[in-house]
N, C-alpha and C positions, 0 to 999 in steps of 0.2 A: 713350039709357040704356046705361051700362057692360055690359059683356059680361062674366058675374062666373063666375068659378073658384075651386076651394077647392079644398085638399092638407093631407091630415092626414101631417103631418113625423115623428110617431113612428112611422109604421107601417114594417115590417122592406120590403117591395116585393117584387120577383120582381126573379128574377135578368135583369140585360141586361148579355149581354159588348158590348164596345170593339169591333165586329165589324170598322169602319171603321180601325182601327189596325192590321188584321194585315200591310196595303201599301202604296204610295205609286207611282206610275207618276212617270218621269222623261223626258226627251228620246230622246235615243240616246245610245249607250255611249261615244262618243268625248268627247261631252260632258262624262261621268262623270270623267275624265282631266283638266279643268280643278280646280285649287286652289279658287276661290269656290263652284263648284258642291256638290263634295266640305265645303263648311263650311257651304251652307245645307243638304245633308242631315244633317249630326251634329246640328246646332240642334235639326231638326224630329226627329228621332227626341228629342233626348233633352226638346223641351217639349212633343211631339203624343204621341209613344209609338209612332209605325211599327217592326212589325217589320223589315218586307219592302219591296225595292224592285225595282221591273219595270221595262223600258225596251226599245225597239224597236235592231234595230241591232248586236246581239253580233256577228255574225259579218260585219258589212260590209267591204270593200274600205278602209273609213278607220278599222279598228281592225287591219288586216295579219293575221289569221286565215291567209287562203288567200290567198297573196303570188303572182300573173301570171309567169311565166318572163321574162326579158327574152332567154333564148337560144332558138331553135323548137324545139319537139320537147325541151324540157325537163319536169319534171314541177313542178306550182305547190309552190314553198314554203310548211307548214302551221305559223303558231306563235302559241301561247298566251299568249304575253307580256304584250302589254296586257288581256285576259280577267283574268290573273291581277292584275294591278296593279289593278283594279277589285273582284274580289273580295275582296283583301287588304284594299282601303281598308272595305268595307263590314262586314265580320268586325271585323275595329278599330273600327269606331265603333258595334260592338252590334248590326249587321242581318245580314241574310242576301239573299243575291239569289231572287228569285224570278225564274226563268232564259225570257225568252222568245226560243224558237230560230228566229235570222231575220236577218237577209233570206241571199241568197242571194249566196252568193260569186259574183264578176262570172267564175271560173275555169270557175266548173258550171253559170252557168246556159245555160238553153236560149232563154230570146230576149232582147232588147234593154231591155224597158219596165222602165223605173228607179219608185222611188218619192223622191219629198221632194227638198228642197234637197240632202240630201246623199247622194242616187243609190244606195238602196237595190234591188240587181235583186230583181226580185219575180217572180220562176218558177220552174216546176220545174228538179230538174237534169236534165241532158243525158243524167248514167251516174246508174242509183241505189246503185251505189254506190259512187261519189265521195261523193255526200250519208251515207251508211249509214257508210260507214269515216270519215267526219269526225266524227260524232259518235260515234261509236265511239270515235274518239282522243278527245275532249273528253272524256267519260267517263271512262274510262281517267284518265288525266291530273288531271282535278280528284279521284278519290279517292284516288289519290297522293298528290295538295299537300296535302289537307285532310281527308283521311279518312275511309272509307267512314261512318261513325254519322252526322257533322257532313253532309254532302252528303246522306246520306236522308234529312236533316229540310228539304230545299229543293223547292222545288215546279220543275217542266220543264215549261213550256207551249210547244209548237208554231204556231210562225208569229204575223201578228197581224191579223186582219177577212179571214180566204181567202174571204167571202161577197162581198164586194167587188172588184169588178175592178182598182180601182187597188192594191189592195194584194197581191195575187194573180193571174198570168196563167194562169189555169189555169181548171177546173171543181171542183165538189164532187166526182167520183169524183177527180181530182187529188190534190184533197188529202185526201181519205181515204189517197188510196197516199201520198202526203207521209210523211202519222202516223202509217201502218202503219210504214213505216222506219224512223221517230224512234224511236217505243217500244219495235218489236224491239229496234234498236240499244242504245238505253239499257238495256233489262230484262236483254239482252245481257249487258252488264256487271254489271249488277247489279240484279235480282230485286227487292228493295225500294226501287229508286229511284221516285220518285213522278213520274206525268208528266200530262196530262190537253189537253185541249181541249173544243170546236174554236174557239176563242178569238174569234170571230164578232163582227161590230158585231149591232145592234138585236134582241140576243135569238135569234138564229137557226138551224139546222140540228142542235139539241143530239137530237130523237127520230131523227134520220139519223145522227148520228154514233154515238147508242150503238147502234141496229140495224145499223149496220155493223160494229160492233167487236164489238159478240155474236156475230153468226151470222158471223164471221172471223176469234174466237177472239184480238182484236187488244187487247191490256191496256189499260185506261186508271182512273188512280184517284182524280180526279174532273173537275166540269166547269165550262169558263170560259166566257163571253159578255162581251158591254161593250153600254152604252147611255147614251143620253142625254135629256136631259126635251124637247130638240128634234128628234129621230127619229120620223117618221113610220113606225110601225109596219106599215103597208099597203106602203108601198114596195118595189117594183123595180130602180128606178133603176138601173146602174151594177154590178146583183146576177149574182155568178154563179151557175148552177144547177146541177144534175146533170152534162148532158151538152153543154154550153151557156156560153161565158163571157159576162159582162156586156158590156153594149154603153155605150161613150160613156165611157169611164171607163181605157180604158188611155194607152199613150203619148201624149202631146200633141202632136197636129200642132204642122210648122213653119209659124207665122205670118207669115213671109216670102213663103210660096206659096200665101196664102190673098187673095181680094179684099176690096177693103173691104166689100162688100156680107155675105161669109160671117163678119169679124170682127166685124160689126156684130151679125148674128146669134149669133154665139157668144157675146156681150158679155152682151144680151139673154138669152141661155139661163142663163148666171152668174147673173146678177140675179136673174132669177125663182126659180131654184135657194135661195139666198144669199137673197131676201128673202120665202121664202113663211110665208105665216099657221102659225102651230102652233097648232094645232086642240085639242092633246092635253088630258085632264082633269087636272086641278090632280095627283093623286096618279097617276100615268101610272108613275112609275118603279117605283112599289107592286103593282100589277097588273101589270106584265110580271114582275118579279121574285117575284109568285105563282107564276105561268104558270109561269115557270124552273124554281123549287122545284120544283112540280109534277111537268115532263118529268124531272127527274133522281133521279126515284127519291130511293132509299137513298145517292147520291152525295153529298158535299159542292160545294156550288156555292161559287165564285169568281168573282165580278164583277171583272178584272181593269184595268175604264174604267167611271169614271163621274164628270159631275160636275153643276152646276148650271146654269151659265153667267152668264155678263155678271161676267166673274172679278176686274173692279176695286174692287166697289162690295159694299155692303150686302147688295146683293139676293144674292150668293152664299153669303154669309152662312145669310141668311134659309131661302133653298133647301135649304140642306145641314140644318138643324136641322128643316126639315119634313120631308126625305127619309130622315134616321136615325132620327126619331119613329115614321114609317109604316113600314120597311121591316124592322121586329124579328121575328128570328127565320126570318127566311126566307134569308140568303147567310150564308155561314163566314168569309166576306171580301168587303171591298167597297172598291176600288181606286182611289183618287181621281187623277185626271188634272188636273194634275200636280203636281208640288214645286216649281216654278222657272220664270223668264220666258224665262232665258238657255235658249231656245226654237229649233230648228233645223229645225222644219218648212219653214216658209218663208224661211228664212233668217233667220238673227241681227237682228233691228230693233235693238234694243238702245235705245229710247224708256225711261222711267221709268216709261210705263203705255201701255198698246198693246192691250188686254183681249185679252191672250195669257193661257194655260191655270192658269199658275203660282201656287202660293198663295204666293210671292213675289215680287219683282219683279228685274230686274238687277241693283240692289244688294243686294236682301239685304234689299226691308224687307218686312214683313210687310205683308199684305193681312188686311183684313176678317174674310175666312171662316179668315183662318190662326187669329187669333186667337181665333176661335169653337171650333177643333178644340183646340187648346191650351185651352181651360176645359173643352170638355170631355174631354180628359185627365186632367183634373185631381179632374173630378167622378166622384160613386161609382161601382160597377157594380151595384146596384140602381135600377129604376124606379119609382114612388110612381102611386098613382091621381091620377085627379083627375077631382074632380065638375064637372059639367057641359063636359066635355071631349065638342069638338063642336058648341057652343053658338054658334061665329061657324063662317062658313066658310074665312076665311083667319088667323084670330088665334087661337093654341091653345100648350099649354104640354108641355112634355118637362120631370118633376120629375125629376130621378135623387138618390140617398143613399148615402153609404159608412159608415152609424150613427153621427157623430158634426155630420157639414155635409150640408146638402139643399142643392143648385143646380139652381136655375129657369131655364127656358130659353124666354122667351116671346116666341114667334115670329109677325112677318103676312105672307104671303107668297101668291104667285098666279102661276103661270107669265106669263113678260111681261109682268108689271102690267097681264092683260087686265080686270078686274073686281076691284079693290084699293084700301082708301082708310083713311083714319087712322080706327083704332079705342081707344074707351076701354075698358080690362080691367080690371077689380077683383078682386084674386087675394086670396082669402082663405087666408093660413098657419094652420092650428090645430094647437096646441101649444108648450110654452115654450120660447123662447130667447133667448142669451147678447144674441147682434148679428146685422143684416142689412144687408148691403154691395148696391149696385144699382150696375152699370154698361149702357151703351147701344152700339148700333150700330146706327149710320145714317147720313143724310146732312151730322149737325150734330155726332156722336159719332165716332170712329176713322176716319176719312177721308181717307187718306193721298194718295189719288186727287186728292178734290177740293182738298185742299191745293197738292197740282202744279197745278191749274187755276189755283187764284187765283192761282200764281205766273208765271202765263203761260204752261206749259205748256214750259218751257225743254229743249231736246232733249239738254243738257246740264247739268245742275245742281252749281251750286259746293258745294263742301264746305258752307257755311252752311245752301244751301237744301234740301240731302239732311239734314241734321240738324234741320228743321223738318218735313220729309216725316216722317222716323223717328219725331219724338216726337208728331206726328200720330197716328200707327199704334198709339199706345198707347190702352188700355183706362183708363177714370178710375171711379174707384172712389167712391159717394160713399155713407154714412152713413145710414140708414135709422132713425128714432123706436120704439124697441122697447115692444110692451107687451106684459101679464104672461104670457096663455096662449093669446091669440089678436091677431093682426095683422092688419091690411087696406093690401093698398096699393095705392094706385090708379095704374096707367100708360098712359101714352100713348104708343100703338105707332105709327110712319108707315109710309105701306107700303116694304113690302121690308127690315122693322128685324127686329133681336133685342135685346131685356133680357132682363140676365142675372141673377137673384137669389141671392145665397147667405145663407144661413139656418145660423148658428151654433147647434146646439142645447145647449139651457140642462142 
């Protein structure tokens, strides 16, 4: 039997802002500095609607911030140069940076442990105030270029996951002193600059960081975290703690002075790592970002990472349209990770599809879920009821309305396609309209993916076979039977799909 829904299209709805529009997370800043990069963000701003865009990496050694003496006993050369050519391009194409301040100039820091292919040091500094006067100059300096009104409307988030050892050599008192510096620094110069943290993976250290910032009198004006629907929330791992850094998790031995027997072992710890069960409940991301809201008070929260995973296919799709259904009204922003393939974590692959983070791909074509967030950009900022919502457990609909078009968003979806299977929907529209257009995403619908498949997978694609990939990636649009004041239409969801209905009102 169909799993039947109804939506009455004239009713006015309750307001639901674009929450997931206000950011967009990208690689690292050096990145930013390529041409194709710089042109898949103008696109998705101007067909998703991103305000803001965040990225690890401002201040690294490969964007020349804090330039190494080549003479001894000289003092490191500071310059703003490429910072600014980054902020320039994003002011120009309508956005604003949302500034995360990080990694650690190789000049100040205090130990060795690099992060990423592109050797971000990730410690504290040596002097605090080498660290304190750098951002002091930054300050300084960008309300110069851009002026003080335009720079208080940008957000300043500190560091990125300091709960984690790899990305932070330090403890949580660490980086409490870290942020204290940041914000004096910054408030320093200017009183209304907004700055916030503790920009934490899996939800964490946010009732420590504001009891430290209270009873320390240390400003902050609001608060970041990131997660993911495959974080084990229980987890230690790798976690730093108070007084304590994570174990297993900083620099990577050299594998040359390791025996076979311990690379064998570390092989094995990867795997099991890399392939364990997610256990987590289907709405997992809804419940900690309760929890969030919760701990932050009167703050605004900012999910500055988030996304769904398995980034080539439908199923991210599907994920995302569950996760923005469920997560109303509890973040100010909700930061999707990332924009783009041309990806530097682990170094450039540079594959056509590699289920790297991007809702694009190296060239520039759109994925699945890009195109889900681009309709709904497109869709109202009103949400609509709907009867019997609830009625399946993976198959449910997101109406939204801008009083003239309703768009239906009906989604099946299950983390890891653990308990997931083709469902029949019967969605009942009530009330009159013009037209109703229905498009699909799946594994037989927008498939840019699977279309690389069937071309064998070429690690190289000639101009032909990129313009069969692209026109893949498109949305097809087909024609719906209108009648007078009530509609029924039956669909057939597979797992990990989205349809997408738009309803012209009469």
């Amino acid at each position: 039997m169909a799993i039947q829904y109804a939506v009455h299209l004239n009713e006015e709805g309750r307001d639901y802002p674009h929450y997931w529009e206000l950011c967009v997370g990208s690689c690292h800043a050096a990145t930013i500095l390529r041409a194709d990069v710089q042109a898949q963000i103008r696109r998705a701003h101007r067909e998703i609607g991103f305000k803001y865009l965040r990225f690890h990496g401002l201040l690294d050694d490969d964007m020349s911030v804090v330039i190494m003496p080549m003479v001894p006993f000289a003092k490191p050369q500071i310059s703003f140069f490429n910072i600014d050519v980054i902020f320039d391009f994003l002011l120009d194409a309508g956005m604003k940076p949302f500034v995360e301040l990080g990694f650690m100039p190789e000049a100040y820091a205090s130990t060795s442990q690099t992060t990423f292919h592109y050797k971000g040091f990730s410690s504290m500094p040596k002097k605090d105030e080498d660290w304190s006067n750098l951002i002091t100059l930054l300050a300084e300096h960008l309300i110069e270029r851009y002026g003080a009104v335009e720079v208080r409307s940008w957000f300043f988030e500190v560091w990125n996951e300091p709960n984690l050892r790899f990305f932070f050599d330090g403890t949580m008192k660490d980086y409490f002193h870290l942020y204290e510096l940041t914000a004096r620094a910054l408030k320093g110069v200017d009183e209304k600059l907004r700055v916030g943290g503790p920009a934490t993976s899996n939800n964490m250290w946010i009732p420590e960081f504001r009891a430290f910032c209270e009873k320390n009198d240390v400003p902050y004006d609001f608060i970041t975290t990131h997660h993911y629907p495959s974080d084990d929330p229980l987890s230690t791992a790798g976690m730093n703690t108070e007084n304590e850094k994570g174990e297993g998790w900083g620099e990577a031995p050299d594998v040359s002075t390791l025996s076979e027997e311990q690379i064998a072992e570390m092989k094995k710890m990867m795997e099991a790592f890399f392939n364990r069960e997610n256990t987590n409940p289907r709405d997992i991301l809804y419940r900690l970002a309760k929890k969030v809201k919760e701990e932050a008070g009167d703050y605004p929260v900012y999910y500055t990472e988030w996304n769904a995973g398995h980034y080539d296919t439908s199923y991210a799709a599907a994920g995302v349209a569950a996760t923005l259904a469920y997560n109303e009204g509890l973040v100010e922003g909700y930061s999707y990770w990332c924009i783009s393939d041309i990806f530097e974590e682990m170094g450039l692959h540079g594959l056509p599809f590699n289920n790297e983070f991007g809702l694009v791909n190296v060239y520039g074509t759109r994925k699945p879920v890009y195109r889900l967030f681009e309709e709904l950009h497109k869709a109202g900022g009103r949400r609509l009821d709907v009867e019997g919502f609830g009625a399946s457990r993976t198959a449910e609909v997101l109406p939204l309305t801008d009083g003239g078009t309703v768009t239906l968003f009906v989604y099946n979806h299950d983390i890891e396609e653990r308990d997931i299977r083709e469902e029949e929907v019967e969605l009942r529209l009530v009330g009159a309209v013009k037209s109703i257009e229905v498009a699909r995403i799946d594994s037989n619908n927008c498939n840019p993916f699977g279309c690389w498949e069937a071309q064998g997978k070429p690690a190289y694609p000639t101009k032909a076979q990129l313009a069969e990939i692209e026109s893949a990636s498109q949305l097809v649009w087909e024609k719906a039977a209108v009648k007078e004041n009530e509609n029924v239409l039956p669909l057939t969801l597979p797992p990990e799909s989205v349809v997408i209905v738009k309803a012209v009102l009469a």
